[in-house]
Structure formats: structure tokens, C-alpha cells
C-alpha positions in Angstrom: 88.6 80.2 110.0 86.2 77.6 112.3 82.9 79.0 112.7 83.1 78.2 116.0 86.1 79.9 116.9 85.1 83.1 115.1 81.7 83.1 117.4 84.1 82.6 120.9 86.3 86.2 119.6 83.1 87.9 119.0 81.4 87.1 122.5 84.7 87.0 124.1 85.4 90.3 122.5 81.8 91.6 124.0 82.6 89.8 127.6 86.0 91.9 128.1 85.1 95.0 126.7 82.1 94.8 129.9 84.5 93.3 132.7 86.6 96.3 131.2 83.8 99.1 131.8 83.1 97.6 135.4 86.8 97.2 136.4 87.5 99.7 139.5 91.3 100.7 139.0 91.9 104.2 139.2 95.0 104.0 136.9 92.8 103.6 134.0 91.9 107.1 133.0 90.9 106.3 129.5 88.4 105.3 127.4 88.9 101.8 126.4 88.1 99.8 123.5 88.0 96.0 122.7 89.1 96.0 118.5 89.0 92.4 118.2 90.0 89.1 119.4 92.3 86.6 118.0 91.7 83.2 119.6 94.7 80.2 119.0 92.4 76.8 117.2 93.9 74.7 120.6 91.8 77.7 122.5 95.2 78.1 125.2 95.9 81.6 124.4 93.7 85.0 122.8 95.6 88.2 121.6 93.4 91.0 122.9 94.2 94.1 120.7 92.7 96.6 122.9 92.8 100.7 121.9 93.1 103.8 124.4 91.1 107.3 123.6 92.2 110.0 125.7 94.1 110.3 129.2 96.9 108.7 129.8 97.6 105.5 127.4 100.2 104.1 129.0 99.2 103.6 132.5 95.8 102.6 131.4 97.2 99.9 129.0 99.6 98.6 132.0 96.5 98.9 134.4 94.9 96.4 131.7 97.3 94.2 131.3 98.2 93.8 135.3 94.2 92.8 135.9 94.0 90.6 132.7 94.0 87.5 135.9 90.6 89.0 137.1 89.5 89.7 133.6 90.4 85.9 132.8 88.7 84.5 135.8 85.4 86.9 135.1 85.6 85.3 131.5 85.7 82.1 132.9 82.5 82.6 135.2 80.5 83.4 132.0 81.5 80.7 129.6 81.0 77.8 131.1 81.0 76.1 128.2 84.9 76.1 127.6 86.4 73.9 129.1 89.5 76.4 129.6 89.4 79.7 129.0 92.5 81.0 127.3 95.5 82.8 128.6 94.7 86.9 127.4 97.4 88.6 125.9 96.6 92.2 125.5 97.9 94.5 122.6 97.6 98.1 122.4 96.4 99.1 118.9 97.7 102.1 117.9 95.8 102.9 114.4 94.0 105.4 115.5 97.1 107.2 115.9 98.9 106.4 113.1 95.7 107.3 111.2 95.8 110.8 112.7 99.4 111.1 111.9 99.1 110.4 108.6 95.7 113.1 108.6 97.9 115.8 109.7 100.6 115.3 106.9 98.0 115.2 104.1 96.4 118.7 105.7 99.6 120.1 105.9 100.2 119.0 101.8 97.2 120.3 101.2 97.7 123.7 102.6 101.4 123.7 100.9 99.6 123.1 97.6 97.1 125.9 98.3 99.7 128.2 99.5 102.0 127.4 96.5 98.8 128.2 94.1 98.5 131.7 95.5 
């Protein structure tokens, strides 16, 4: 990957994840988390996988994704730089989920082997 592409998904990965914090919706009633950024080479579009600790997921993800406008036009305010900034398209990354799923099947195995022992 261009060095200078993987420097514009690590700031822009910073600059969401604080126009996020600031953002004044009530519908998001989570804590929110920039995982990474995945800019195109042309710089037109950015996938924005973005993760959702506790309330309500859902709505907060939609919340995201209805003010990603504002969160483009606050991006473009602080790189000035680009001559564009690109089109956000936000992803909800579920790993933490499927990483406590999978937790809870091996504690349950384990506790079926332990039980099985006794």
C-alpha cells in the first residue's frame, strides 16, 4: 500500500473518531469506535468500519451513517490539503461479537469437559 494513503486512513481515522465524540444526536446511545479506515488509491470513496459498545447498536449505527454529510464536511474543514475529501461509507464491525460468541461456546466446552471428568 502507498505510504501516503496509509498516513490519510490513520489521520482520517483519528478526525472521525473526534467529529464522532462531538456529534450532538441523541439517537446515539453508544460508545463508538473508529477500527480503521480503508481509503480507494483515486481518494473518491473510504469504507469506515466503525464498532458499537453498549446501548442500542442499531440506532446508533443508523444515527452514524444519516450524519456521515456533516462528518464529511467536518473532514473536509481539517484537511485542506485534499483536494476532495472522499465519500464515507460506514460499516458496522461486528468482531467483538462474534469474539464473545465464540468465548461463550469454548466456556461452555470447558465446563462440559469438567463436568464429564467428575
Amino acid at each position: 500500500m502507498n505510504f501516503r494513503i496509509d498516513r490519510i486512513n490513520s489521520e482520517m481515522q483519528k478526525s472521525i473518531s473526534t467529529i464522532i465524540r462531538r456529534l450532538k444526536d441523541p439517537r446515539i446511545t453508544s460508545m463508538v469506535s473508529v477500527i480503521e479506515v480503508n481509503t480507494a488509491k483515486d481518494l473518491k470513496t473510504a469504507k469506515v468500519y466503525v464498532s458499537c459498545y453498549g446501548g442500542d447498536t442499531e440506532q446508533t449505527f443508523d444515527a452514524i451513517k444519516r450524519c456521515s454529510g456533516h462528518i464529511r464536511k467536518e473532514l473536509s474543514d481539517e484537511f485542506k490539503e485534499l483536494r476532495c475529501v472522499p465519500q464515507l461509507n460506514f460499516i458496522l464491525d461486528t468482531s467483538m461479537d462474534y469474539s464473545e460468541k465464540i468465548n461463550a461456546i469454548l466456556t461452555e466446552i470447558k465446563k462440559d469437559e469438567s463436568d464429564k471428568k467428575n
